[in-house]
C-alpha positions in Angstrom: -3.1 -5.2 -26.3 -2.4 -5.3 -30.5 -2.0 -1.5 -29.7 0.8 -1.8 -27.0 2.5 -4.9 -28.9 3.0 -2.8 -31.7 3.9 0.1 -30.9 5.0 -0.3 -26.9 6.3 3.0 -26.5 3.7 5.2 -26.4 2.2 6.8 -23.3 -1.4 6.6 -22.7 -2.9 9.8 -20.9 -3.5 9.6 -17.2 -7.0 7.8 -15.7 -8.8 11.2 -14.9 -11.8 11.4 -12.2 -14.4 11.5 -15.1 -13.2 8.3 -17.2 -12.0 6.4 -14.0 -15.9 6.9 -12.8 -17.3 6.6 -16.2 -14.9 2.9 -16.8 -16.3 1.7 -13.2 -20.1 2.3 -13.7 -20.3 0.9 -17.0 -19.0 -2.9 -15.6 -22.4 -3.8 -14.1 -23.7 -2.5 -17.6 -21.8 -4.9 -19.7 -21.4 -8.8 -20.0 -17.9 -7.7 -19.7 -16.1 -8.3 -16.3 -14.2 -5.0 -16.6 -14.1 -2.0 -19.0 -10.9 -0.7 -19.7 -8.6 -2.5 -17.3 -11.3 -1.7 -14.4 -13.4 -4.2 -12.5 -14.6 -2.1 -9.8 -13.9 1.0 -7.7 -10.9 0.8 -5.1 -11.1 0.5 -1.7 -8.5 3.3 -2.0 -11.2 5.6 -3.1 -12.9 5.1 0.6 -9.9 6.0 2.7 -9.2 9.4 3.3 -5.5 10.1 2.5 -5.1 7.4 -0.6 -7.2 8.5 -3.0 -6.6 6.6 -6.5 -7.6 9.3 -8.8 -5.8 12.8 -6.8 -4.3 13.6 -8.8 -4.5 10.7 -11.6 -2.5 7.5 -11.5 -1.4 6.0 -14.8 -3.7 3.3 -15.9 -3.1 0.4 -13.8 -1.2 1.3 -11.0 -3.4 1.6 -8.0 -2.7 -2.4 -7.0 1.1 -1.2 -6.7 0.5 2.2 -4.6 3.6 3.3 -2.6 3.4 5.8 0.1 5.8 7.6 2.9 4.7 7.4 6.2 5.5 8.8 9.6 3.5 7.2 12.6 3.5 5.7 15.6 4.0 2.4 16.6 0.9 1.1 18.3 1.7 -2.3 19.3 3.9 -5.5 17.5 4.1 -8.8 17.5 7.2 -11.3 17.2 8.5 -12.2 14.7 7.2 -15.0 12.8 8.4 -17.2 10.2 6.2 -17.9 6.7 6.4 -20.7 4.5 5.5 -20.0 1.1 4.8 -23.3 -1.4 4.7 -21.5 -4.6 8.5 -20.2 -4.1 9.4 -23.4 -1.4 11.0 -21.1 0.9 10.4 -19.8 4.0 10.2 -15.7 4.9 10.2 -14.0 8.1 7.7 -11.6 8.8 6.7 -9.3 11.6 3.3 -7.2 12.2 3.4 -3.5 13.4 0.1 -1.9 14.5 0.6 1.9 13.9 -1.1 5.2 14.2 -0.1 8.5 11.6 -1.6 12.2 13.1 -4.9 11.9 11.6 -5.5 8.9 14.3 -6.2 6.4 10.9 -4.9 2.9 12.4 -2.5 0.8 10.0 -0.8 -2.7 9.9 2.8 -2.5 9.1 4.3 -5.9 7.7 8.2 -6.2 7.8 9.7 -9.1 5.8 12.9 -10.3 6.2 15.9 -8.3 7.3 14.0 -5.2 8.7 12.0 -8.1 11.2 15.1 -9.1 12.4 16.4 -5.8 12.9 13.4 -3.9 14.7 14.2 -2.8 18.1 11.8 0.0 18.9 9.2 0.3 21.4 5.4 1.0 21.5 5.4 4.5 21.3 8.3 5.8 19.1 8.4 7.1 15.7 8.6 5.3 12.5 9.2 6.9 9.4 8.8 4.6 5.8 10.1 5.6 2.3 8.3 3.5 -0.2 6.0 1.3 2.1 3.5 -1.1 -0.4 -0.2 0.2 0.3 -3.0 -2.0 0.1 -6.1 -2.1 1.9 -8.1 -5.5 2.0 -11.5 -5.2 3.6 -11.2 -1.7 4.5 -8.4 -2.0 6.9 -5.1 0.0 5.6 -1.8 -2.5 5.2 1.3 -1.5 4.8 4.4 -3.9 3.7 8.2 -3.4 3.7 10.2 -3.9 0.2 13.8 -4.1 -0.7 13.5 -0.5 -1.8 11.7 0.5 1.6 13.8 2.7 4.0 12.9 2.3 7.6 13.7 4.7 10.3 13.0 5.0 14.1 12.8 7.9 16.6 13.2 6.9 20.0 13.9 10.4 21.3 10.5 12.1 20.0 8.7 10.6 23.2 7.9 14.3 24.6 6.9 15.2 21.0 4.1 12.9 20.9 1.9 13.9 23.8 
């Protein structure tokens, strides 16, 4: 951190396959609970199309991985409303169960606005810009953010058989 504080413009070179597996194995090694910024590999590393280190991510950034997807809605529920204590507000929140064309099964989270505004059916097109990507015990999540764009094709029903 002295590093950075001093001289916080420079660029560190990107986590490459070697170092990212080299960081990882030496944790268990160590008394240290991480080596480099790294605890332990990412659940990213065992889902096929979000692979941390293809091509390289800058150190740090696979918690904040942002993707664009194009899939099909699956299923939703209604929308619900959250209460967070930490902020004391309340958020509303809806859950879309999507399917992209390699059949791999996702959760779609809007907040806010875009769960108000959904209107689509099981079975039509949605297209993300800048959907949040996490996965939490192996199942893929995606979220809405303020700089997500959401779109929806309704008309691509004899496309997707």
């Amino acid at each position: 951190m002295t590093g950075f504080l001093q001289n916080p413009l420079v660029v560190k070179p990107f986590r490459l396959l070697e170092n990212y597996d080299k960081c990882v194995g030496e944790v268990p090694k160590t008394e240290k609970t991480y080596v480099k910024g790294m605890k332990n590999r990412s659940e990213f590393d065992d889902s096929e199309p979000f692979k941390v280190m293809n091509p390289g991510l800058p150190p740090c950034l696979d918690h904040d991985i942002y993707e664009d997807v194009i899939a099909i809605i699956k299923s939703f529920e209604d929308q619900k409303e959250t209460y967070s204590s930490i902020k004391n507000v309340t958020h509303t929140k809806r859950d879309i169960e999507l399917i992209d064309q390699s059949e791999i099964m996702m959760t779609l989270t809007l907040w806010g606005d875009p769960s108000s505004q959904f209107k689509s059916n099981v079975g039509d097109i949605i297209a993300l810009k800048r959907a949040k990507v996490t996965i939490y015990q192996g199942i893929v999540k995606l979220s809405s953010t303020n700089s997500s764009i959401i779109m929806y094709d309704d008309q691509g029903k004899d496309r997707k058989k």
